[in-house]
PAVEX-713329 format. One record per atom (N, C-alpha, C): residue in one letter; y, x negated, z. Coordinates in steps of 0.2 Angstrom, whole numbers, plus 2048, in hexadecimal, padded with zeros to 3 digits. Each point is the difference from the previous one (the first is absolute). Layout:
N
AYXZ
...
END
This chain:
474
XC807D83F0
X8067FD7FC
X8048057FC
X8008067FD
X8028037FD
X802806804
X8077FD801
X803803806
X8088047FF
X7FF8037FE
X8098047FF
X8058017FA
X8098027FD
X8028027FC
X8008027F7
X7FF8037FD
X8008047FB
X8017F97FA
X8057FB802
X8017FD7FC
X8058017F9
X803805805
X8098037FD
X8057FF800
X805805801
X8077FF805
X7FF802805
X8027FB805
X801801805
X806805801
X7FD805806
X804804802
X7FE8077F9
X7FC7FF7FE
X8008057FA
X7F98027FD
X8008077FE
X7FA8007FD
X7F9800805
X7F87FF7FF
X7FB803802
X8007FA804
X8017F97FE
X7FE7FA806
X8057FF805
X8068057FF
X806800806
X7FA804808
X7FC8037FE
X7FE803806
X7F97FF802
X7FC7FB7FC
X7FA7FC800
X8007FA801
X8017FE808
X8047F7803
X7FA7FF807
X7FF7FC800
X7FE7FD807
X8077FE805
X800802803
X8067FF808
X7FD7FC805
X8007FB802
X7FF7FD807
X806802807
X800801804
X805800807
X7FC7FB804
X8027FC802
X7FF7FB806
X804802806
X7FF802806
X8047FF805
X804808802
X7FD8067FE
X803806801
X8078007FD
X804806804
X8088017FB
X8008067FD
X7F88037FD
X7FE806800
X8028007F8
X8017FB7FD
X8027FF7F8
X7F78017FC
X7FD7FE803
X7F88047FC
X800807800
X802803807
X7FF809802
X8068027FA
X8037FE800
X8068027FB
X7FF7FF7F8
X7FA7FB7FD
X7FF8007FB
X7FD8037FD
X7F8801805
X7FC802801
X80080A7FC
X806800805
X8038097FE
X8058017FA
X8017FC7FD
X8057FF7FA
X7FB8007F9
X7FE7FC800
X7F97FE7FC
X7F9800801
X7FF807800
X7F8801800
X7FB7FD7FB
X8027FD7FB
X7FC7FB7FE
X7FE7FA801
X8057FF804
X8017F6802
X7FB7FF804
X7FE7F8802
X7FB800805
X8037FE806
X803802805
X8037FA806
X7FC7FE805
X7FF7FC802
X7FE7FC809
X804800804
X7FF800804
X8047FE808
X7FD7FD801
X8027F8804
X7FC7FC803
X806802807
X7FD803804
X803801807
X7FC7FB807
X8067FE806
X7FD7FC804
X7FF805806
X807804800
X800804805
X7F8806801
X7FF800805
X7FA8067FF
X804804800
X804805806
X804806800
X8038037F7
X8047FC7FF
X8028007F8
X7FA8027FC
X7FD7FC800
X7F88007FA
X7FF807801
X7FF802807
X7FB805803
X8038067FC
X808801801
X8048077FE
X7FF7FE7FA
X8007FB7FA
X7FF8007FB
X7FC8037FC
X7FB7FE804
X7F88027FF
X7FF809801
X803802804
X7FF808801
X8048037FC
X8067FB7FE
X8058067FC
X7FA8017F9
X7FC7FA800
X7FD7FE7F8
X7FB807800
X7FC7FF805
X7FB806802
X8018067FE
X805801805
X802807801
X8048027F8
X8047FD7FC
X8038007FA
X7FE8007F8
X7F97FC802
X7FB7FF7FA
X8047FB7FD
X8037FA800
X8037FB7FC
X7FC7FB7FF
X7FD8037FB
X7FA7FB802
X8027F77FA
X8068007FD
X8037FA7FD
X8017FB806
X800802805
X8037FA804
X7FB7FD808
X7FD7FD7FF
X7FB7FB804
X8047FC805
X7FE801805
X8037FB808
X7F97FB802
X8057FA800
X7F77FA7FF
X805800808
X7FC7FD805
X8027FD806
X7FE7F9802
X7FB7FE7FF
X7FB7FA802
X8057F97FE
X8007FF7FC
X8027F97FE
X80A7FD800
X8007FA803
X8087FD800
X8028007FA
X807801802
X8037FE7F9
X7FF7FA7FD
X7FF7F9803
X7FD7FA7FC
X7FA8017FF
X7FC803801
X7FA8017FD
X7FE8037FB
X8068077FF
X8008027FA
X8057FE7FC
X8047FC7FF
X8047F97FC
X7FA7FC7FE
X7FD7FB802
X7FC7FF7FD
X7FA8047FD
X7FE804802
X7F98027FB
X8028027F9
X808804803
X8018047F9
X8027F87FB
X8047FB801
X8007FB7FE
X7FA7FE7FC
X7F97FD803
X7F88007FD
X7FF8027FF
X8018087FD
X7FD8067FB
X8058027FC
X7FB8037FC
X8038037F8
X805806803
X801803805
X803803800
X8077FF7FE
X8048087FF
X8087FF7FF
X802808801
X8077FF805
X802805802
X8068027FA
X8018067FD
X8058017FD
X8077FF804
X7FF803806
X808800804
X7FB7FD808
X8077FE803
X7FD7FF807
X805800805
X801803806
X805801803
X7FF7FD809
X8027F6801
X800801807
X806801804
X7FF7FD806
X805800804
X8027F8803
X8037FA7FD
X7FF7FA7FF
X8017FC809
X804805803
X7FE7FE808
X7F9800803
X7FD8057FE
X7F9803805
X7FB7FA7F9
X8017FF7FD
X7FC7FB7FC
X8027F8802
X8077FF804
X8027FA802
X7FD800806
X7FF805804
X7FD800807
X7F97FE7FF
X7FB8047FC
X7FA8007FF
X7FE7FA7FE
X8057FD7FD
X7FE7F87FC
X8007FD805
X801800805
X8017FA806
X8087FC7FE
X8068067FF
X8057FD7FF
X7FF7FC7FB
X8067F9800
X7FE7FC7F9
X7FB7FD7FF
X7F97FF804
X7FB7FC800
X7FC8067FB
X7FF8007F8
X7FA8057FD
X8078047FF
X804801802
X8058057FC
X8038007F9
X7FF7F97FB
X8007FF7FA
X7FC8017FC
X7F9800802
X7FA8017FB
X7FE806803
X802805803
X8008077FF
X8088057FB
X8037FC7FF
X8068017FE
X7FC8017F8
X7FD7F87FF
X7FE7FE7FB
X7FB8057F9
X7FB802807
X7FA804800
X8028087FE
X803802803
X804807800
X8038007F9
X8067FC7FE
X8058007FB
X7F97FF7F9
X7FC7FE800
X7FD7FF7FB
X7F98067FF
X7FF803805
X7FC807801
X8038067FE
X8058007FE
X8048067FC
X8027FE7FA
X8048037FC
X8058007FA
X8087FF802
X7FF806806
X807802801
X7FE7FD80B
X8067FD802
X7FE802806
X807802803
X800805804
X806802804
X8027FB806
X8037FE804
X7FF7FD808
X807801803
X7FE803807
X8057FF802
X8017FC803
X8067FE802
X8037FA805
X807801801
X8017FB807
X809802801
X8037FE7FA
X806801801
X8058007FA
X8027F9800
X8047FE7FE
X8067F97FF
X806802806
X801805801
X804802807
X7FE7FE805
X7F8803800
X7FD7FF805
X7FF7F9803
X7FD7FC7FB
X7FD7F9801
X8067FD801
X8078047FE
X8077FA802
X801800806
X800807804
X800801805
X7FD7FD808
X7F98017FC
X7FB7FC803
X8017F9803
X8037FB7FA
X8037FB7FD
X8047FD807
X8058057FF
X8047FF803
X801803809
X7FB802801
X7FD801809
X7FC7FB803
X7FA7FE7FC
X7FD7FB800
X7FF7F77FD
X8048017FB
X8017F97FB
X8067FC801
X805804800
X8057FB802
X8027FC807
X8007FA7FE
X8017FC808
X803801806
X8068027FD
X804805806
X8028077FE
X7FF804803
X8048077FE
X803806806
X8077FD7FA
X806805807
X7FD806803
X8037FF803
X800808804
X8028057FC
X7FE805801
X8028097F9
X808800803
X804802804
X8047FD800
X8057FD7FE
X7FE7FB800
X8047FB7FE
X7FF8007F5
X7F8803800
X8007FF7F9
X7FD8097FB
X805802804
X7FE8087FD
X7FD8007F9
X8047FD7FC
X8008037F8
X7F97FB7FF
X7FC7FC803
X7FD7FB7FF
X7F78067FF
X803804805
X7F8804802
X8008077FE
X8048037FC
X8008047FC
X7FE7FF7FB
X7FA8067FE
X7FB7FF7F9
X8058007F9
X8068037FF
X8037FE7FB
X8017FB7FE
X8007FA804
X8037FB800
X7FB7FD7FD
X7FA8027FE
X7FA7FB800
X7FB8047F9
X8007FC7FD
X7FC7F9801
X8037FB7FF
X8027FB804
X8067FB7FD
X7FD7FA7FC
X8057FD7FD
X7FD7F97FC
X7FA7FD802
X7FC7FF7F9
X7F87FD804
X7FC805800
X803806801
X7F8805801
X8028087FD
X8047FE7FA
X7FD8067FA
X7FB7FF7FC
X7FF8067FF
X7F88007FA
X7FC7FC807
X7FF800805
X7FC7FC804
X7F78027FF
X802809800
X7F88027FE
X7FD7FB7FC
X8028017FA
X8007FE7F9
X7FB7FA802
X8077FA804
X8007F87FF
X7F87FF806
X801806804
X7FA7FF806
X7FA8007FE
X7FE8057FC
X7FA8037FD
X7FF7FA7FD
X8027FD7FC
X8007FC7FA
X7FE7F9803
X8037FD806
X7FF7FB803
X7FA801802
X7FE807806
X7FA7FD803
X7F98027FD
X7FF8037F9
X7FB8057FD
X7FC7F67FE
X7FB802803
X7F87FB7FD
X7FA8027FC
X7FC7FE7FC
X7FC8037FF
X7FA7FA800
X7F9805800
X7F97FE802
X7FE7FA7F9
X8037FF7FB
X7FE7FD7FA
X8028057FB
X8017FA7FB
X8038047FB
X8088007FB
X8018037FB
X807801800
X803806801
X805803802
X8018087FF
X8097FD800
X8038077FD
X8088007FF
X803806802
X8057FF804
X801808800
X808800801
X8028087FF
X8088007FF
X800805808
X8057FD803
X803801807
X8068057FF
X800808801
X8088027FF
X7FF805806
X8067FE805
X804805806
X8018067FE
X7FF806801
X8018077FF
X804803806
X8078027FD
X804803806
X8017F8805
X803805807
X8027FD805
X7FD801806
X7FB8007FD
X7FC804807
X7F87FB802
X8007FB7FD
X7FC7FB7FF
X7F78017FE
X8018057FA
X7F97FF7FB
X8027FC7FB
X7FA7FE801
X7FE7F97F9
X7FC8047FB
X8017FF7F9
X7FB8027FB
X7FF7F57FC
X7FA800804
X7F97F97FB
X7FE8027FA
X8027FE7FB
X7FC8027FB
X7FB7FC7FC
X7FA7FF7FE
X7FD7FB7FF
X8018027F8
X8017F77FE
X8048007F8
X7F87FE7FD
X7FF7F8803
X7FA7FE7FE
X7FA7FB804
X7FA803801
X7FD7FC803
X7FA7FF7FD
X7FD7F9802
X7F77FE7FE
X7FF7FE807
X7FB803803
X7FC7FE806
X7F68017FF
X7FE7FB805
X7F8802800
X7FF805805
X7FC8067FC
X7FD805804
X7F9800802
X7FD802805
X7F9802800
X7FD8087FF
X7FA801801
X7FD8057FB
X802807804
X804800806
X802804804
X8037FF807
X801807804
X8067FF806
X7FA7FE804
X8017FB805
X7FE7FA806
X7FA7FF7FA
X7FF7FE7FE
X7F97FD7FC
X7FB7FB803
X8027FE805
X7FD7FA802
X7FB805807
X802806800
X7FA804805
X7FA8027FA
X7FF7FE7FB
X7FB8017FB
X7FD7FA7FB
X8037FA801
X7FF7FB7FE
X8007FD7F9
X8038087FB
X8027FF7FC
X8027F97FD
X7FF8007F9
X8037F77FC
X8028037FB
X8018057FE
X8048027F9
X8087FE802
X8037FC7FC
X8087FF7FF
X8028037F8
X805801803
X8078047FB
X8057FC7FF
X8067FF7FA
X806800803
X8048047FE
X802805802
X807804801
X8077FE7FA
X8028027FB
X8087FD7FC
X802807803
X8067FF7FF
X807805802
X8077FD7FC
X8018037FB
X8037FF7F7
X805805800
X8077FC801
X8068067FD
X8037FE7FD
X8038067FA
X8057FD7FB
X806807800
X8037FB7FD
X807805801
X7FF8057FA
X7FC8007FC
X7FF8067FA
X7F9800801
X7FD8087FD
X7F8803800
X7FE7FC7FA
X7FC7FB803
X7FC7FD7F9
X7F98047FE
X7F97FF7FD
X7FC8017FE
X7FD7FD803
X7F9802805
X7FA7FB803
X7FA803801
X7FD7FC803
X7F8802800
X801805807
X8067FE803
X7FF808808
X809803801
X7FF806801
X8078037FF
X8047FE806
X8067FF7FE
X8057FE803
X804807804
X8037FD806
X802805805
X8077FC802
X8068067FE
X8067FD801
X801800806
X8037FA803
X800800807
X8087FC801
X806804802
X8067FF801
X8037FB7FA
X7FE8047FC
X8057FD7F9
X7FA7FB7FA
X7FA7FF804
X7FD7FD7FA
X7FA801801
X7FB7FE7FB
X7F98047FE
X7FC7FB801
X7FB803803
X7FD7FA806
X7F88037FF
X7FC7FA800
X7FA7FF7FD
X7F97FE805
X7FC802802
X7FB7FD805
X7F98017FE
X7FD7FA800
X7FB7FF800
X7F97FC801
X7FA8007FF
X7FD7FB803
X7FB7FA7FE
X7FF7FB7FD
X7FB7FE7FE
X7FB7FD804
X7FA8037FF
X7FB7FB803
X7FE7FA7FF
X7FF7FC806
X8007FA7FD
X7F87FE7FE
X7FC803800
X7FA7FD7FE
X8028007FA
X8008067FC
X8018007F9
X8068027FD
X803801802
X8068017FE
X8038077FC
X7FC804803
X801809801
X806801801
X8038077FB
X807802802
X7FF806803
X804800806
X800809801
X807800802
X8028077FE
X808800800
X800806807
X8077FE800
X802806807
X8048077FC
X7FD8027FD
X8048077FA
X802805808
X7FF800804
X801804805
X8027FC806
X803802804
X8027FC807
X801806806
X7F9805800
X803804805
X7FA805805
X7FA7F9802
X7FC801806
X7FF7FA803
X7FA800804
X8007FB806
X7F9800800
X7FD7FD801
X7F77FE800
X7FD804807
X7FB8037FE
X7FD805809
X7FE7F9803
X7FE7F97FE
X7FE7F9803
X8067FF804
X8078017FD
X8077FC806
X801807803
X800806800
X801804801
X7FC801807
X7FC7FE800
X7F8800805
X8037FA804
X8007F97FD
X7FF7FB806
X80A801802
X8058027FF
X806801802
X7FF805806
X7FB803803
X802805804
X7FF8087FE
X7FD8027FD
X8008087FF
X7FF804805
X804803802
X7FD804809
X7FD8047FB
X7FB801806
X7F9804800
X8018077FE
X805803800
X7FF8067FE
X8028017F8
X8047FC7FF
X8017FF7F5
X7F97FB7FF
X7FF7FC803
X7FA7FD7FF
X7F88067FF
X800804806
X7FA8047FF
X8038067F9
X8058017FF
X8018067F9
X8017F87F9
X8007FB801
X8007FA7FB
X7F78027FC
X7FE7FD805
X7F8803800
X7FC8067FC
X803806803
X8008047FD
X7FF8017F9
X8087FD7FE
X8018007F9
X7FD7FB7FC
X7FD7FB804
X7FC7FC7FC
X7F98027FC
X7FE805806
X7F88027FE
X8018057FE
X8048027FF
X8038067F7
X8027FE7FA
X7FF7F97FF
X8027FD7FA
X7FB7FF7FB
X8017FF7FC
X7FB8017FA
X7FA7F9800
X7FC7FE800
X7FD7FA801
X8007FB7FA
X8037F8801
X8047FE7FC
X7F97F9801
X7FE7FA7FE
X7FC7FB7FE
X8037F9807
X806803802
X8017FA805
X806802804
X7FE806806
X805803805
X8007FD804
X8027F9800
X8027FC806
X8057FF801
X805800807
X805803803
X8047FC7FC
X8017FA7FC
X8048007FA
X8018017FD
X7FD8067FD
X8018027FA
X8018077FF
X801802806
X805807802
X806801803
X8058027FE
X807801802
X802806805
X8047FE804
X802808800
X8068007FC
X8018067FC
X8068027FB
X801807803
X807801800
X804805801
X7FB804805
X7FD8077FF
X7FD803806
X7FA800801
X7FE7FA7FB
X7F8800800
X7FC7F8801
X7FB7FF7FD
X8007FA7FE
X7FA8007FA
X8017F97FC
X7FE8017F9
X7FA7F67FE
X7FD8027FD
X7FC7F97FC
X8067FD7FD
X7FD7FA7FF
X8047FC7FD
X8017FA7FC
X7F67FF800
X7FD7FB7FE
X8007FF7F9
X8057FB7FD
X8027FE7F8
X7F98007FD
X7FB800802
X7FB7FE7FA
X7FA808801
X802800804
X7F9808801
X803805803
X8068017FF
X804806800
X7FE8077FD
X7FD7FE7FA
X8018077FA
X7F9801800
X7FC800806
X7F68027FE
X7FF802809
X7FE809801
X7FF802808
X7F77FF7FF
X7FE7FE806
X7F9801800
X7FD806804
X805807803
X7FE805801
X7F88047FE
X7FF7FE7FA
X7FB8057FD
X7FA7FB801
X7FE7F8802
X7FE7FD801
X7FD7FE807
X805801804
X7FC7FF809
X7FB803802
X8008097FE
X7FA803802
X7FA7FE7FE
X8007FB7FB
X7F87FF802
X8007F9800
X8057FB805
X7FF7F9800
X7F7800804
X7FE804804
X7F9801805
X7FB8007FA
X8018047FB
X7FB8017FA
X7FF7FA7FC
X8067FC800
X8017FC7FD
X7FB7F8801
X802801806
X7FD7F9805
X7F8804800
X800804802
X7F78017FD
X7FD7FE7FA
X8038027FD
X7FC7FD7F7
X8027FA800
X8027FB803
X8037FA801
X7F97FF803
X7FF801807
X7FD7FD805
X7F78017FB
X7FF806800
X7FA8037FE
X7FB7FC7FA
X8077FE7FA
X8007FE7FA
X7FD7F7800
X8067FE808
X7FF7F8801
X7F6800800
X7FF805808
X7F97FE802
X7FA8017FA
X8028047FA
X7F98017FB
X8027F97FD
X8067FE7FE
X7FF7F77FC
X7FD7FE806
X8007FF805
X7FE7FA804
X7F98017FF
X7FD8057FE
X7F78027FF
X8017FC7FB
X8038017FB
X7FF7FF7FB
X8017F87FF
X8037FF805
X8007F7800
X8047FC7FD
X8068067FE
X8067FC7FC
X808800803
X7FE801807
X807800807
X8007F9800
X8057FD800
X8017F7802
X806802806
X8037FB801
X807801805
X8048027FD
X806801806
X8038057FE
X8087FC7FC
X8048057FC
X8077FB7FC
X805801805
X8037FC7FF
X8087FE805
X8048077FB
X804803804
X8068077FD
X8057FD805
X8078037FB
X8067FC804
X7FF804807
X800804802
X7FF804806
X7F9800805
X7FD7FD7FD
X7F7801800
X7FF804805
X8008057FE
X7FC807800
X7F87FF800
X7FC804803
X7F98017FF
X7FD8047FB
X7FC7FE7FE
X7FB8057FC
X8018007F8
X8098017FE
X8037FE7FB
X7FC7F97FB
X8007FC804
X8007FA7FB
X7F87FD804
X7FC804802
X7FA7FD803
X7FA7FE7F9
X7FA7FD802
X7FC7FB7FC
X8027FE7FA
X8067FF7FD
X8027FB7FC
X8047FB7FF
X7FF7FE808
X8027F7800
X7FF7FA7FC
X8067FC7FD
X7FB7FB7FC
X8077FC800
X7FE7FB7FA
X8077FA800
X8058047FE
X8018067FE
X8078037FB
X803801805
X8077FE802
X804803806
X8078037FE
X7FE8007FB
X8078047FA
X8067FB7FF
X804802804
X804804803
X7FE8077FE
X800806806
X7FF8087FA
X807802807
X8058007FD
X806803805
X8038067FD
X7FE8037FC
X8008077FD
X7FB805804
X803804805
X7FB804803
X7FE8047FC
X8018037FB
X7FA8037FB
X7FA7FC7FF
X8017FB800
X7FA7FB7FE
X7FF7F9806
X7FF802807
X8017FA803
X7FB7FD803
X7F98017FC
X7F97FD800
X7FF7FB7FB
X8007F8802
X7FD7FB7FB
X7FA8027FE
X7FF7FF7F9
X7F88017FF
X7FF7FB7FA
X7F67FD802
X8007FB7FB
X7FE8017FA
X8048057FC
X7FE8017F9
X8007F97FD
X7FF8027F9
X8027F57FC
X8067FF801
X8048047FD
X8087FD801
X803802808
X7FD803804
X8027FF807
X8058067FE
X7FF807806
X8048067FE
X803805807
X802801800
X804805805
X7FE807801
X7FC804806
X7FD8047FD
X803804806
X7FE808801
X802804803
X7FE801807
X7F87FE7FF
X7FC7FF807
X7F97FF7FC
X7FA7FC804
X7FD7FE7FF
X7F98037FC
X8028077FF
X7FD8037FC
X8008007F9
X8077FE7FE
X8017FF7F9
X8017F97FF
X7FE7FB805
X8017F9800
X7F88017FC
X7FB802805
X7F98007FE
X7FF8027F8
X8028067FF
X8008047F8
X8047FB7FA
X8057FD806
X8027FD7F8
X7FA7F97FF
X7FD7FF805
X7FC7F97FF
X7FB8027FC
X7FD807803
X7FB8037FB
X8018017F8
X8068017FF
X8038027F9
X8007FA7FE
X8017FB802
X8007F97FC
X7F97FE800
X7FC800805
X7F87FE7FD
X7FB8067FC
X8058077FE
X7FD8037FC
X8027FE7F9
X8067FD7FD
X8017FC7FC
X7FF7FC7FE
X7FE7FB804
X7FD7FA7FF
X7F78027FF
X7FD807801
X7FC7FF7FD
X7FE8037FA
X8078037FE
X8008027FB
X7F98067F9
X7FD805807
X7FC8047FD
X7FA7FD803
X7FE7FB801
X7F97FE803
X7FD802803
X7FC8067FE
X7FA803807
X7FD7FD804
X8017FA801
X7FD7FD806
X8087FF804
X8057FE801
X804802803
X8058067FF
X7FE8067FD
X803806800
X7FF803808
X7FB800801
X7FF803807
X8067FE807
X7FE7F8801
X806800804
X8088017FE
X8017FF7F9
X8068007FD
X804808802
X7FD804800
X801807801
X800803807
X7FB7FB804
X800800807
X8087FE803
X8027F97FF
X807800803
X8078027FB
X7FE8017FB
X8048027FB
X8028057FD
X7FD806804
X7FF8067FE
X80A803803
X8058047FC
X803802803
X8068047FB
X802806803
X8038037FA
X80A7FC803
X8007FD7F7
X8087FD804
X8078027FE
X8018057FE
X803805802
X8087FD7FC
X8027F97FB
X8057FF7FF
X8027FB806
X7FD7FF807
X8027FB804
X8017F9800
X8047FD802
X8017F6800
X7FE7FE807
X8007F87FD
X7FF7FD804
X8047FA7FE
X8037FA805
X8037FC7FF
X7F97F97FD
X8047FB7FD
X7FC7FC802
X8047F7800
X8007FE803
X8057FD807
X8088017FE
X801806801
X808802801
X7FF8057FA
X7FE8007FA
X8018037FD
X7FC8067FF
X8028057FC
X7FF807800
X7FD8017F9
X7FA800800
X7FA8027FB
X7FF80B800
X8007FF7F9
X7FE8067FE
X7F9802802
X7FF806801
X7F68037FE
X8018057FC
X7FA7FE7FD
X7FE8067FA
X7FC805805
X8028057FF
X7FC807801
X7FA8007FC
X7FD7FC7FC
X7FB8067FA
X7FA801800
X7FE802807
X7FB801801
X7FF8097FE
X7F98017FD
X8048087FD
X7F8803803
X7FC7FE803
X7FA803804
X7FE7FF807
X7FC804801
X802801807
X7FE7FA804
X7FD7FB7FE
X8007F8801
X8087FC803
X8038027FB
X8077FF800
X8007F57FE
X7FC8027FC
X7FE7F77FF
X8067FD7FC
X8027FC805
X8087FE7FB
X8007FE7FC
X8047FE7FC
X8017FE7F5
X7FC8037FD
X7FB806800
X7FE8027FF
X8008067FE
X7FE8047F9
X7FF8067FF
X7FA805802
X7FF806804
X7FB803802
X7FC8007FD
X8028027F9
X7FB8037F9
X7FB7F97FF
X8047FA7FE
X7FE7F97FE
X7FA800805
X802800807
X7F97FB807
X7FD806800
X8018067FD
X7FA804802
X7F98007FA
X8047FF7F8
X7FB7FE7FC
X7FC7FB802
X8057FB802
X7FE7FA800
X7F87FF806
X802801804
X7FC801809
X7FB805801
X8008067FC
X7FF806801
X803804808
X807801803
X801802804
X801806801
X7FB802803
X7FF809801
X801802807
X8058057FF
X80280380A
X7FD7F9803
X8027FA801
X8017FD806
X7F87FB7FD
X7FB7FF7FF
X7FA7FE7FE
X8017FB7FA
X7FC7FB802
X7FE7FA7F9
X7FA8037FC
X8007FF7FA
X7FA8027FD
X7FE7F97FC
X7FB7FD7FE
X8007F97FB
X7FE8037F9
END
């Protein structure tokens, strides 16, 4: 979702050259952006192979690597996906015939019109002129028509566009654009005489889901998408990006709880659309590459990676700013002292079943099953454990410790249960929390001997106990 512009002037400044570009349909307006602004992101959705093909080697052989050729998917298929997902192009550039073609003519040619005009900020389109379509008009539409001959000045392009079909772009665009659900508004202006349309979107609300085709993952997470312009920069929670005279605003809420994430940026494309659009195989296998050169982030699913300008980058609003680099090499060591740790409790006789984790992973949340099911949706903490108040833990070895820590309390110094108390409650805690149902509880460190017995002073339990190198004394 957080996909493109600086949230500037337009045409100005560090976000004039930091934009996502769509091309539908060739014309070679991507190849040319592509080379103009090395930081933009651009696609090519090409149908032609030949076309793709020379694309693709100029891209190779040139190193350009801002500009991705998807082949695989219709133009209607990518109107809609883009429609259903969070994404948003800052510019878009089709070609409004080969998209009336591929629609099946006018059956689906409106809710691809629809789909497209709301998938950018800015869309460019071409189409014939007001000349053209008078023209047209008048070879095929009218009842009778004279002979050239007899009606010279009639079939001359100056002569045209006659009444009834000026501004026709404008009135055409505007009659047949539909959309999937929703509201969206946008301002329709002819550029020159040579039949480009610039779409602008002023303001829309639509529902989104969690990403592009979403339904090949079964995803249930919805969104809804605002799009907010005012003719002056106001002051908001996500920055505004001037787009043809006013200062336009996007952003998303969730609908479960009603999360804000803003679009401060409008200038990549998700590796998840970027993937099911078509990536030929030779930017796809150097995509890859640069995947497994990226720093390792809590949740690198093809969602949550963009390609941006000549790379590609994380993007996940909540676990963005923490790499687990210095972490993976010993996930194997890790699950060892997991595994190893579970089979001496099961000796010991105090393994029960295992707790439900929103991901349920093995080993993590093993022999501490009970009635507590949390919620624990904080992956720092995503182990139910049956403390008294019901607590959120890390994984099942501090579900256990903290259980111990509580029935060492509860015995409050009693030599007849000091021994177990020390047995599951032994444990140096280092400043660490734990939640306890949602909430984020404190721990005291004050363990000061090599016991590490919690709320406790070293000096205190060792007078108290006699505790010498590691021995009870009575």
């Amino acid at each position: 979702g957080e996909a493109g512009g600086e949230g500037g002037e337009e045409g100005e400044g560090e976000g004039a050259s930091k934009f996502s570009f769509m091309e539908i349909g060739g014309a070679g307006v991507g190849e040319r952006a592509a080379d103009d602004y090395t930081d933009a992101t651009v696609i090519s959705i090409l149908n032609e192979e030949d076309e793709a093909q020379t694309a693709v080697d100029r891209i190779m052989r040139e190193e350009i690597w801002n500009h991705a050729i998807c082949t695989k998917e219709t133009v209607s298929e990518v109107a809609k996906n883009l429609y259903e997902s969070p994404e948003l192009m800052r510019y878009s550039y089709w070609n409004g015939l080969s998209v009336f073609l591929d629609g099946g003519r006018r059956e689906g040619f409106g809710r691809i019109l629809g789909g497209l005009f709301t998938s950018a900020l800015t869309n460019f389109v071409s189409i014939p002129t007001s000349a053209e379509w008078s023209l047209v008009w008048k070879l095929f539409g009218e009842e009778q028509v004279a002979p050239y001959g007899a009606d010279e000045a009639g079939w001359q392009v100056k002569n045209h566009p006659v009444a009834g079909f000026h501004d026709f772009e404008r009135r055409f665009l505007g009659m047949e654009t539909e959309v999937y659900g929703g509201d969206t508004k946008v301002a329709i202006g002819v550029l020159g005489d040579e039949g480009l349309v610039r779409v602008d979107v002023i303001n829309a609300t639509r529902a989104v889901h969690h990403h592009y085709d979403f339904k090949k993952d079964g995803h249930q997470r919805t969104y809804t998408m605002h799009i907010s312009s005012d003719d002056e920069k106001r002051e908001g929670k996500s920055k505004a990006h001037l787009n043809n005279g006013k200062w336009t605003r996007v952003w998303l809420t969730r609908d479960m709880d009603g999360h804000f994430i803003p679009y401060n940026t409008i200038k990549s494309l998700t590796l998840i659309a970027v993937l099911r659009m078509g990536l030929v195989p030779e930017l796809k296998a150097r995509a890859y590459k640069e995947f497994i050169g990226m720093p390792l982030y809590e949740d690198m699913a093809p969602w949550n990676i963009v390609m941006e300008g000549q790379g590609y980058n994380y993007i996940d609003y909540d676990t963005k700013d923490k790499t687990f680099d210095a972490y993976i090499p010993h996930a194997y060591q890790i699950l060892s002292v997991l595994m190893n740790y579970k089979r001496t409790v099961k000796d010991f006789e105090h393994c029960g079943g295992n707790a439900r984790t929103p991901y349920g992973f093995g080993l993590v949340s093993d022999c501490v099953g009970s009635s507590f099911k949390g919620p624990c949706e904080d992956p720092e903490f995503p182990v139910p454990c049956a403390t008294k108040k019901g607590t959120c833990e890390s994984d099942f070895i501090s579900c256990l410790r903290a259980i111990g820590e509580e029935e060492l309390e509860e015995s409050n110094g009693s030599e007849g249960d000091l021994g177990l108390g020390l047995g599951l409650g032994w444990r140096s805690l280092g400043g660490r929390g734990r939640r306890i149902q949602g909430r984020h509880l404190g721990r005291s460190g004050g363990s000061g001997c090599g016991w590490g017995v919690p709320g406790r002073g070293g000096e205190e339990w060792s007078k108290r106990y006699g505790i010498v190198k590691g021995f009870w004394s009575r």
